[in-house]
N, CA, C and O atoms as CSV, one atom per row, in Angstrom:
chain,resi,resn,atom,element,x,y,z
A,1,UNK,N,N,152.632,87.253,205.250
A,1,UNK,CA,C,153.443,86.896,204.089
A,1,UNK,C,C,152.519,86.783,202.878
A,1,UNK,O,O,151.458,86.172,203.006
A,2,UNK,N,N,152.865,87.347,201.686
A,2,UNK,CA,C,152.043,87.243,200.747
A,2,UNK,C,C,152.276,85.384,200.265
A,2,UNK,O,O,152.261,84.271,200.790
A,3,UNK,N,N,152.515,86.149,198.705
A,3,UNK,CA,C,151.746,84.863,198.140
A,3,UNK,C,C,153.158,83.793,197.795
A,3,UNK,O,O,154.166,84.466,198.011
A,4,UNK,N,N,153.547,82.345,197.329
A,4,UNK,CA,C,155.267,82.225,197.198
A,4,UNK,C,C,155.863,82.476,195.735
A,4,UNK,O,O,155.618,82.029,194.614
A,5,UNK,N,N,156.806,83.450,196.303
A,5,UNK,CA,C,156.963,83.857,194.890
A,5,UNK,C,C,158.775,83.231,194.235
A,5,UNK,O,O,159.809,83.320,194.895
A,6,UNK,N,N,158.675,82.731,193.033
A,6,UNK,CA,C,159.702,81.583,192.780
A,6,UNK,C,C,160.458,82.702,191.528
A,6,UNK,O,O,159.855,83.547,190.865
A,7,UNK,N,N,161.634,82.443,191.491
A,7,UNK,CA,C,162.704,83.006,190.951
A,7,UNK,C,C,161.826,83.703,189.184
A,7,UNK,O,O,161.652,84.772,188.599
A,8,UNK,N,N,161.525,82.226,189.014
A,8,UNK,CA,C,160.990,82.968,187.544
A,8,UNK,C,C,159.253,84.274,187.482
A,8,UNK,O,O,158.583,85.001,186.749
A,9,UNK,N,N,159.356,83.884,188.481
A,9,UNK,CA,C,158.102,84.786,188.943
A,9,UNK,C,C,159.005,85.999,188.943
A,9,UNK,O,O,158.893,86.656,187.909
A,10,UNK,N,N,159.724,86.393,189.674
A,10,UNK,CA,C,160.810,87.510,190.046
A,10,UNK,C,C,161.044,88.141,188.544
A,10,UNK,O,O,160.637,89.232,188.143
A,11,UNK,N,N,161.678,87.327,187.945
A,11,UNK,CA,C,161.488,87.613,186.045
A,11,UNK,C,C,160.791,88.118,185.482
A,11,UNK,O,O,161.103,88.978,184.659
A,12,UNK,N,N,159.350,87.679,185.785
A,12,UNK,CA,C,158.072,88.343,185.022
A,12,UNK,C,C,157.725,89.513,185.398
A,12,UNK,O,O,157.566,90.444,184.608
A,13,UNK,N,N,157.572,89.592,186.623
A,13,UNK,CA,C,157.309,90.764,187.365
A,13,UNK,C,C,158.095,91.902,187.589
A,13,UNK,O,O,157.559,92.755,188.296
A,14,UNK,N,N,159.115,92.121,187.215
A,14,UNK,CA,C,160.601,93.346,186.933
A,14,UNK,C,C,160.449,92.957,185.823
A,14,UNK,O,O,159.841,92.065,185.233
A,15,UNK,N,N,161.772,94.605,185.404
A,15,UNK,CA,C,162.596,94.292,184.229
A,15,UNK,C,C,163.747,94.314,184.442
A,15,UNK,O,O,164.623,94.924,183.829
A,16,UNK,N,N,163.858,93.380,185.686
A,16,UNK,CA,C,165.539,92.932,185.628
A,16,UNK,C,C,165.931,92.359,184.570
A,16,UNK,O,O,165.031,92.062,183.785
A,17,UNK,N,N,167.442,91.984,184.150
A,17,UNK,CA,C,167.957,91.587,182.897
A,17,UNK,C,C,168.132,90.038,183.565
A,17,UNK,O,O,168.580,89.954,184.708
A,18,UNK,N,N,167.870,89.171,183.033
A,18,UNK,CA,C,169.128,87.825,183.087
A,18,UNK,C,C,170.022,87.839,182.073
A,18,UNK,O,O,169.926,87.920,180.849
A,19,UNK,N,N,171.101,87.723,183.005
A,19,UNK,CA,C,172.582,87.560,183.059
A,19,UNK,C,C,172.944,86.448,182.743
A,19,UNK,O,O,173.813,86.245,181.896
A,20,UNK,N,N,172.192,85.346,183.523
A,20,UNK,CA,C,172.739,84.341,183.208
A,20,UNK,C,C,171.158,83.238,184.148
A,20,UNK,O,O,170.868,83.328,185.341
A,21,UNK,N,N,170.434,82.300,183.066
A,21,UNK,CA,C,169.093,82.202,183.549
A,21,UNK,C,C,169.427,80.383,184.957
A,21,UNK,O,O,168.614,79.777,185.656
A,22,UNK,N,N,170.805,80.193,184.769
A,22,UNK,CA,C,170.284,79.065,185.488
A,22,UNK,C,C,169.676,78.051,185.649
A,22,UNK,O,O,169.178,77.811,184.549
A,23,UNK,N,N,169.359,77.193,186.421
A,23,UNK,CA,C,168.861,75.936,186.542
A,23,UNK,C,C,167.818,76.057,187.745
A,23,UNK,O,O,167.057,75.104,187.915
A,24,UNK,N,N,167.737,77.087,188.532
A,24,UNK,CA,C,166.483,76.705,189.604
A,24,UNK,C,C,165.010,77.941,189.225
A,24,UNK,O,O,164.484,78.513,190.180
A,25,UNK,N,N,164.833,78.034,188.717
A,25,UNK,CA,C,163.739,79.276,188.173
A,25,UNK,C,C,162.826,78.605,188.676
A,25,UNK,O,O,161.785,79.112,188.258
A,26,UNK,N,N,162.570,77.685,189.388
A,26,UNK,CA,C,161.309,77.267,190.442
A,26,UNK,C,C,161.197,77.292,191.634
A,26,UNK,O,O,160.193,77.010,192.288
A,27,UNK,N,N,162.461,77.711,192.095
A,27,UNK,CA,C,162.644,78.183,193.699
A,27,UNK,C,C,162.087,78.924,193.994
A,27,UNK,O,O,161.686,79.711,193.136
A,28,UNK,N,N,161.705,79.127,195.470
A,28,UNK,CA,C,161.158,80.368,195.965
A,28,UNK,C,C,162.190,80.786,196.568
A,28,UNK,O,O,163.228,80.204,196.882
A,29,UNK,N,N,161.738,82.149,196.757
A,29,UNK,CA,C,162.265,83.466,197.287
A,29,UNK,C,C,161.915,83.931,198.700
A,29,UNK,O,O,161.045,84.799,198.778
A,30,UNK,N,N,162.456,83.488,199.801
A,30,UNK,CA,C,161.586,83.897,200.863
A,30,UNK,C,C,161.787,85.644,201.459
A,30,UNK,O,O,161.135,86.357,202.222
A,31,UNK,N,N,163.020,85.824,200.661
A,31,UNK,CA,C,163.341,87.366,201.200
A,31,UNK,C,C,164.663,88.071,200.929
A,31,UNK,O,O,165.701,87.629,201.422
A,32,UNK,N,N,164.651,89.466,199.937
A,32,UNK,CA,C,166.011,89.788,199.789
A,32,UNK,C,C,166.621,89.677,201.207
A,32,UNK,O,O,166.210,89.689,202.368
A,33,UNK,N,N,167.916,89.552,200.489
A,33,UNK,CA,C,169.098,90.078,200.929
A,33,UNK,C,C,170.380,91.101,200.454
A,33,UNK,O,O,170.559,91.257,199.246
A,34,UNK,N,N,171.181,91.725,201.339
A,34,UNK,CA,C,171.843,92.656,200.795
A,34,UNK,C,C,172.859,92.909,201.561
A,34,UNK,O,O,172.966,93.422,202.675
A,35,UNK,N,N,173.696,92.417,200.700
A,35,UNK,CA,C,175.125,92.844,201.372
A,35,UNK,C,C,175.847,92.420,200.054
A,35,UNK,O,O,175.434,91.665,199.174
A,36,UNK,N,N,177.681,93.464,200.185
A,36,UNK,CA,C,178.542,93.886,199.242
A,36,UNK,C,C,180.004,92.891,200.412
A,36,UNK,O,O,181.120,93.101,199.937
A,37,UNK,N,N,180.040,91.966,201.712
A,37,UNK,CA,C,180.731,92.039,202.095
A,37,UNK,C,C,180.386,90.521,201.927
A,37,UNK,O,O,179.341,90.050,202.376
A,38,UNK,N,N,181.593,89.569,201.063
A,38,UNK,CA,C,181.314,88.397,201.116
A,38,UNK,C,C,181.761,87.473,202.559
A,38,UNK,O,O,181.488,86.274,202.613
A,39,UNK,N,N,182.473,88.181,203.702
A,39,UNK,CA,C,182.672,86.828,204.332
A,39,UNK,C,C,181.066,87.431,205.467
A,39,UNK,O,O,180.917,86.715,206.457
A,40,UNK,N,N,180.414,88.154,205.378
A,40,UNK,CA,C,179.007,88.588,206.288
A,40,UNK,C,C,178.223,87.746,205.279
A,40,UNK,O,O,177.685,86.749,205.762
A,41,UNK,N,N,178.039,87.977,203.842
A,41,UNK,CA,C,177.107,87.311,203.201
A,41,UNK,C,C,177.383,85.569,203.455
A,41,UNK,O,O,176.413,84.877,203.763
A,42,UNK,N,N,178.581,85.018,203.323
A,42,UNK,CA,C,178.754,83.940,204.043
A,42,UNK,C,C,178.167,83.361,205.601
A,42,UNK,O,O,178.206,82.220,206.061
A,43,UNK,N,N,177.738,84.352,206.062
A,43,UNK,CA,C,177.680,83.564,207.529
A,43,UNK,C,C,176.061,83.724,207.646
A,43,UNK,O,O,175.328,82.874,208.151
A,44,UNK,N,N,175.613,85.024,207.062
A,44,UNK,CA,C,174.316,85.814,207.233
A,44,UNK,C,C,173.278,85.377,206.194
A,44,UNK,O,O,172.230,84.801,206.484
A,45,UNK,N,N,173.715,85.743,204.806
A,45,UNK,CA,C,172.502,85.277,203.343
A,45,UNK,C,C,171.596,84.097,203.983
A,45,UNK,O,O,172.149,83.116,204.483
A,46,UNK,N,N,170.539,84.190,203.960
A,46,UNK,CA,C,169.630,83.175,204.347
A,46,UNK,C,C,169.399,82.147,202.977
A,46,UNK,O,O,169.630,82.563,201.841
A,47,UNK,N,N,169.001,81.003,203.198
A,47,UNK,CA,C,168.868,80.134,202.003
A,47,UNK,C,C,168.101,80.328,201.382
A,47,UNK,O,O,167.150,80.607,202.113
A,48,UNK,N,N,167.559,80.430,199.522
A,48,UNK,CA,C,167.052,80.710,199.295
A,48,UNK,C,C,166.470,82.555,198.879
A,48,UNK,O,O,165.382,82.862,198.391
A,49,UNK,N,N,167.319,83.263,199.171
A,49,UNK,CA,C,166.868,84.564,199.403
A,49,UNK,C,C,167.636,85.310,198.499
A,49,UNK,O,O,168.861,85.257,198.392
A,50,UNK,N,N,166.817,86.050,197.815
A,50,UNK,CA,C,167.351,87.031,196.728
A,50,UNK,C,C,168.784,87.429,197.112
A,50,UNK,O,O,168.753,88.214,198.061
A,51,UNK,N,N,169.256,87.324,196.954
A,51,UNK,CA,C,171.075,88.332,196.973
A,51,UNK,C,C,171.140,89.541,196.122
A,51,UNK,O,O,171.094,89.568,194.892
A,52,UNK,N,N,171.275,90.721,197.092
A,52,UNK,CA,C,171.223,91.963,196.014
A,52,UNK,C,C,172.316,92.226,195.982
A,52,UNK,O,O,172.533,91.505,196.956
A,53,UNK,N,N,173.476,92.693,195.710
A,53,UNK,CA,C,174.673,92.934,195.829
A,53,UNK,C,C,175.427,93.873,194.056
A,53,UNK,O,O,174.811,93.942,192.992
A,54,UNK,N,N,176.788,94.413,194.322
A,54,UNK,CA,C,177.392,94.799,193.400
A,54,UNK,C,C,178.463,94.123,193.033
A,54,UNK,O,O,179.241,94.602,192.209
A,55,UNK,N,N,178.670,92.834,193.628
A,55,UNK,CA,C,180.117,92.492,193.497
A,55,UNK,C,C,179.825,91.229,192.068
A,55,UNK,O,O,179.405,90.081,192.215
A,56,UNK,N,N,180.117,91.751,191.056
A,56,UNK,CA,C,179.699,90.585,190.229
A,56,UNK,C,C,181.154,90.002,190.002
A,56,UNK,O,O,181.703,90.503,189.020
A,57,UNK,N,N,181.980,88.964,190.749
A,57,UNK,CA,C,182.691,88.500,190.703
A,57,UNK,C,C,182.645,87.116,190.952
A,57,UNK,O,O,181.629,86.678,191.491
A,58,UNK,N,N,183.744,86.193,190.598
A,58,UNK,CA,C,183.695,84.655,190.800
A,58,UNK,C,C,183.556,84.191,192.168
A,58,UNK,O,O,183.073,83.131,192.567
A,59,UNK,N,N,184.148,85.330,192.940
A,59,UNK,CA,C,184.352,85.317,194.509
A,59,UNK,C,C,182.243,85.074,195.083
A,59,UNK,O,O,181.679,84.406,195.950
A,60,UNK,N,N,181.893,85.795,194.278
A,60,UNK,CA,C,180.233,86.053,194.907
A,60,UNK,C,C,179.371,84.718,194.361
A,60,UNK,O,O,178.492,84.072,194.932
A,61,UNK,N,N,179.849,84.594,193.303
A,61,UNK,CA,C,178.871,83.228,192.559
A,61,UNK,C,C,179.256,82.034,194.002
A,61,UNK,O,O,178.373,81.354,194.527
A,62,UNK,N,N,180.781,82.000,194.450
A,62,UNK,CA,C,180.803,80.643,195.414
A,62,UNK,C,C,180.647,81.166,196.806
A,62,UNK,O,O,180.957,80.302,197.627
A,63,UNK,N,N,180.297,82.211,197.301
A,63,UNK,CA,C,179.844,81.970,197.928
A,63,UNK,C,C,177.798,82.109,198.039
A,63,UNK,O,O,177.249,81.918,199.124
A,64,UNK,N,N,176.833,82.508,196.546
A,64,UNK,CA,C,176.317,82.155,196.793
A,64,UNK,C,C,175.872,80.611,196.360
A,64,UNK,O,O,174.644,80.622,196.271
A,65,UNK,N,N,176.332,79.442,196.091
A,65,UNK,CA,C,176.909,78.614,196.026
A,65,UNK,C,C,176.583,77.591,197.395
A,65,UNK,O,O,175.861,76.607,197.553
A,66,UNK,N,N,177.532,78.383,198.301
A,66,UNK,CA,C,178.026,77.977,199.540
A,66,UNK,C,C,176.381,78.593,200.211
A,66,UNK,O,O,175.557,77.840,200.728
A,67,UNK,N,N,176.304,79.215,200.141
A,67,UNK,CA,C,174.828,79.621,201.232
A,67,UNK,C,C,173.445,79.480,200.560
A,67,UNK,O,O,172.444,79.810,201.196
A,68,UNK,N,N,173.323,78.897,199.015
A,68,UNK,CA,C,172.320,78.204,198.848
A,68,UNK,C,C,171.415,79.375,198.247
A,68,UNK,O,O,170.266,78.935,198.200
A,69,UNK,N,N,171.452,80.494,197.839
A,69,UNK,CA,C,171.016,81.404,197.395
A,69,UNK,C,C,170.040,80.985,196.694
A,69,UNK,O,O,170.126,79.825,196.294
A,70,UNK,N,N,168.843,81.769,196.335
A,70,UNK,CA,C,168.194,81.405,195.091
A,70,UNK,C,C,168.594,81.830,193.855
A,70,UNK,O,O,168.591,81.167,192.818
A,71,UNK,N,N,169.024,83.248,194.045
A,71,UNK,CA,C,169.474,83.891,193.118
A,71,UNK,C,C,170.661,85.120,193.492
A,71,UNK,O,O,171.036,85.286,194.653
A,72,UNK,N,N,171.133,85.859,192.460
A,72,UNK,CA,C,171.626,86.813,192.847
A,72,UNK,C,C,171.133,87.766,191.684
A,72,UNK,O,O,170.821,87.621,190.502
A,73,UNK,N,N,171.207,88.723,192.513
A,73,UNK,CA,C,170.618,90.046,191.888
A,73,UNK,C,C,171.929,91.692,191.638
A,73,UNK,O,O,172.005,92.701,192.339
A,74,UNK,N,N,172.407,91.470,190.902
A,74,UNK,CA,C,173.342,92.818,190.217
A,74,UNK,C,C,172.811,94.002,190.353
A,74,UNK,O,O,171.801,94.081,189.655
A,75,UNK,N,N,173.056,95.071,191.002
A,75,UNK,CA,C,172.016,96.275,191.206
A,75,UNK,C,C,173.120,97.224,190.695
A,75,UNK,O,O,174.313,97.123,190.982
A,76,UNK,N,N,172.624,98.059,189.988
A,76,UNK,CA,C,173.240,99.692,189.525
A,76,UNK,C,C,173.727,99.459,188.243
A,76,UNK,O,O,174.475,100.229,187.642
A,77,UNK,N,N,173.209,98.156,187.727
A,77,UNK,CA,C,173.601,97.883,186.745
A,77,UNK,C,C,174.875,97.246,186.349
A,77,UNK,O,O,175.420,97.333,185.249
A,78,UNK,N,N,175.287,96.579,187.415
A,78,UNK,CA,C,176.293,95.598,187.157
A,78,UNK,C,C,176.650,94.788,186.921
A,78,UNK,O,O,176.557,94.113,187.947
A,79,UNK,N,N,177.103,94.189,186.151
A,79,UNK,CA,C,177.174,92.719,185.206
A,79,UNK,C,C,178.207,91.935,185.596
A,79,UNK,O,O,179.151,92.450,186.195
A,80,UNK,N,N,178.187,90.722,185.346
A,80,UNK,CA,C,179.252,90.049,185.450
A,80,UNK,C,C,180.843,89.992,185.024
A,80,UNK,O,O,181.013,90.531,183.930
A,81,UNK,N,N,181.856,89.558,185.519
A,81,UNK,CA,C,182.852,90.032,184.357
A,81,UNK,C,C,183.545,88.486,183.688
A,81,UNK,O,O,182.990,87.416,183.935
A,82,UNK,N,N,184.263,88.530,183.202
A,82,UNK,CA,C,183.929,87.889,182.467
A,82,UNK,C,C,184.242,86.213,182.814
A,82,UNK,O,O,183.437,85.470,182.251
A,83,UNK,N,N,184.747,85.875,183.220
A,83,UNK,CA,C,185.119,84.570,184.550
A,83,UNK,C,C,184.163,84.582,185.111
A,83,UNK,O,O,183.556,83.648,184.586
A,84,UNK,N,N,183.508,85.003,185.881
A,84,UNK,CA,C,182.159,85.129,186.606
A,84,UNK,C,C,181.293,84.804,185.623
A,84,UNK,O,O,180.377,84.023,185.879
A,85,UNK,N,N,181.419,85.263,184.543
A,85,UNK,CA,C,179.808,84.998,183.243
A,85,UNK,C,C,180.259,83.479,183.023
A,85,UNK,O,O,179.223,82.813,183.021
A,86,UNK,N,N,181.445,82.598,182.825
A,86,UNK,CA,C,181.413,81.817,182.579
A,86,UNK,C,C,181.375,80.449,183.541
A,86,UNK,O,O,181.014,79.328,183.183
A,87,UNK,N,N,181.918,80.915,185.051
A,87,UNK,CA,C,181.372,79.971,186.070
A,87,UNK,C,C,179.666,80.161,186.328
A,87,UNK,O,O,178.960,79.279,186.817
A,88,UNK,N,N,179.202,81.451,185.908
A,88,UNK,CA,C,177.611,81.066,186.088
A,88,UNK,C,C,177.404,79.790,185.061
A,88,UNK,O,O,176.975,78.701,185.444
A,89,UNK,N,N,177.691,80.021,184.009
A,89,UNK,CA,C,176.918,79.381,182.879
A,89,UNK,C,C,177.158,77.952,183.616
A,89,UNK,O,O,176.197,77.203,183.788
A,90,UNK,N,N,178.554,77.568,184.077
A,90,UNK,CA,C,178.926,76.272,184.410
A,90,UNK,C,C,178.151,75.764,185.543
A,90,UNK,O,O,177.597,74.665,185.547
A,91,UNK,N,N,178.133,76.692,186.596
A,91,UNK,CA,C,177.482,76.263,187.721
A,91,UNK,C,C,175.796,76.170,188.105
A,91,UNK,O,O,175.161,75.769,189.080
A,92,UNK,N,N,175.351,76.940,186.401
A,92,UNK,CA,C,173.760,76.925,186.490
A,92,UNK,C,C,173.323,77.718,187.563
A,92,UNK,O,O,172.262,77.458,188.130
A,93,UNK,N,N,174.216,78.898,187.982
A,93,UNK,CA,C,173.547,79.734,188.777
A,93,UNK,C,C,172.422,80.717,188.348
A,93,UNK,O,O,172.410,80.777,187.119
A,94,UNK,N,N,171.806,81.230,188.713
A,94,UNK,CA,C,170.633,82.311,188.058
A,94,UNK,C,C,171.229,83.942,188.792
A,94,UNK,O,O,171.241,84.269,189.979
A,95,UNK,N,N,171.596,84.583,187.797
A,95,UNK,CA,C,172.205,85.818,188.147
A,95,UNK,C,C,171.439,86.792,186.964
A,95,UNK,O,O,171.651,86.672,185.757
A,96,UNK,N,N,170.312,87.982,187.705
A,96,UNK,CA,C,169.695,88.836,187.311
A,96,UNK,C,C,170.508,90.313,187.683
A,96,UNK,O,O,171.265,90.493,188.637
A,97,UNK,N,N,170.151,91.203,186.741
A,97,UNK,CA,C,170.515,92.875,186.515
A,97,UNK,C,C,169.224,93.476,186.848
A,97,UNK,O,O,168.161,93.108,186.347
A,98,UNK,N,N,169.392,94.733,188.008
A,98,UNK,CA,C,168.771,95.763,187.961
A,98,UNK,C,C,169.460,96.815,188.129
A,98,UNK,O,O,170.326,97.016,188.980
A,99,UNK,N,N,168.850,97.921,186.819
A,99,UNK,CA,C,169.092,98.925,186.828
A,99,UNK,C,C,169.423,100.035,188.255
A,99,UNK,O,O,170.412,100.759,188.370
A,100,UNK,N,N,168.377,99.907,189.156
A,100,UNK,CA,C,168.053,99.967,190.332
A,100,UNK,C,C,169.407,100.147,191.355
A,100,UNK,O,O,170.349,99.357,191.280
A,101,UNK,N,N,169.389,101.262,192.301
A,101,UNK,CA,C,170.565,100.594,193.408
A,101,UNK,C,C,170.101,99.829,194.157
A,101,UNK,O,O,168.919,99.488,194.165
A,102,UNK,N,N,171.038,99.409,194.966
A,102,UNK,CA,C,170.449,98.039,195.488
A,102,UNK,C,C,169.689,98.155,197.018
A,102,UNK,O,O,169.764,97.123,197.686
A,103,UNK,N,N,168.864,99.471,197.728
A,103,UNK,CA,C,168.070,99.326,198.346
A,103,UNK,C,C,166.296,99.358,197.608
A,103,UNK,O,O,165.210,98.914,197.982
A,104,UNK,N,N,166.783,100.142,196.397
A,104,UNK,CA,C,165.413,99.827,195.603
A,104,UNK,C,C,164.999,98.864,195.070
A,104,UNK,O,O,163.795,98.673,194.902
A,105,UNK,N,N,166.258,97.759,194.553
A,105,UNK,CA,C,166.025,96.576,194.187
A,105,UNK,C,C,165.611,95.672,195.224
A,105,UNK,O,O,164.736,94.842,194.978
A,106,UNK,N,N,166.156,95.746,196.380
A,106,UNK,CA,C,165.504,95.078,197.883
A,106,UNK,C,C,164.380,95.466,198.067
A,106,UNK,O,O,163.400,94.721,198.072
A,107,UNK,N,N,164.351,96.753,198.256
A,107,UNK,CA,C,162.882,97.027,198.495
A,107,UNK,C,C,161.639,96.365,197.161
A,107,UNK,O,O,160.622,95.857,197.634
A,108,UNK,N,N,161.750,96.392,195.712
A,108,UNK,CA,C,160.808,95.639,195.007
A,108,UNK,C,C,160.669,94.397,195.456
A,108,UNK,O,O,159.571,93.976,195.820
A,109,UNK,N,N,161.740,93.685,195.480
A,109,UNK,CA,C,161.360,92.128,195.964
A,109,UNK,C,C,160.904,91.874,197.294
A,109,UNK,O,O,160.166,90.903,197.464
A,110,UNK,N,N,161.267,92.686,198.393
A,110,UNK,CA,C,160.412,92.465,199.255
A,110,UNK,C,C,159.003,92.992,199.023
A,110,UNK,O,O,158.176,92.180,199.439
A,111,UNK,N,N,158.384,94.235,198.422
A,111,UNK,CA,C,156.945,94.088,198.045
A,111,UNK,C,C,156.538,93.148,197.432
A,111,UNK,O,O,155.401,92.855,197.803
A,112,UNK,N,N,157.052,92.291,196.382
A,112,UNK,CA,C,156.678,91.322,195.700
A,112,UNK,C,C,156.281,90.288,196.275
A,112,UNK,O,O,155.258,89.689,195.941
A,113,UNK,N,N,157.090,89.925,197.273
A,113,UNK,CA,C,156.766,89.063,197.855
A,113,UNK,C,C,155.866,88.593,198.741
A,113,UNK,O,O,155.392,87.473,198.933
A,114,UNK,N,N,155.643,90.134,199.481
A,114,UNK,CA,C,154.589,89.989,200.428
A,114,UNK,C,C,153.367,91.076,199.845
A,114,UNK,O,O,152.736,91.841,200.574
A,115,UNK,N,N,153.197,90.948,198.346
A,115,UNK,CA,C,151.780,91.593,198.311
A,115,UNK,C,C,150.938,90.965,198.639
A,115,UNK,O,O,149.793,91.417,198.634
């Protein structure tokens, strides 16, 4: 395992967008995750672990919420809409954009993590 790498680290090191910056930018990251199917990301997302996904909906903010996420990560360039932009702001979630689809965006954060 490389070195621990914490949400705002994740920031510096891409040019993912924040979406919406949140309240934990000192968490660590122990390892993407990726999935588009919220009741699997419910049972499966490990705590703490990047969430790569496309579903930028209110539905995805609670359940990462519910599984303790560090973050979530928007891949292909997908943004929030607009209920979703405003339960982030409320809930202080940290929700980042990459351009990226979302096995390339998995794949950066897992190099990142374990350089």
């Amino acid at each position: 395992m490389g070195f621990v790498m914490t949400v705002n680290d994740l920031i510096k090191n891409t040019n993912f967008t924040v979406i919406n910056p949140g309240n934990n930018l000192d968490i660590s990251i122990n390892k993407p995750f990726c999935c588009d199917l919220l009741s699997i990301a419910m049972s499966k997302a490990p705590a703490n672990s990047a969430w790569i996904t496309v579903m930028g909906n209110v539905n995805t903010l609670a359940v990462a919420v519910l599984v303790d996420v560090a973050c979530i990560i928007l891949a292909d360039g997908v943004t929030l809409d607009l209920t979703a932009m405003e339960k982030a702001k409320q809930q202080d979630i940290t929700v980042l954009q990459s351009s990226m689809p979302i096995f390339e965006t998995a794949l950066l954060v897992h190099e990142l993590i374990n350089a």
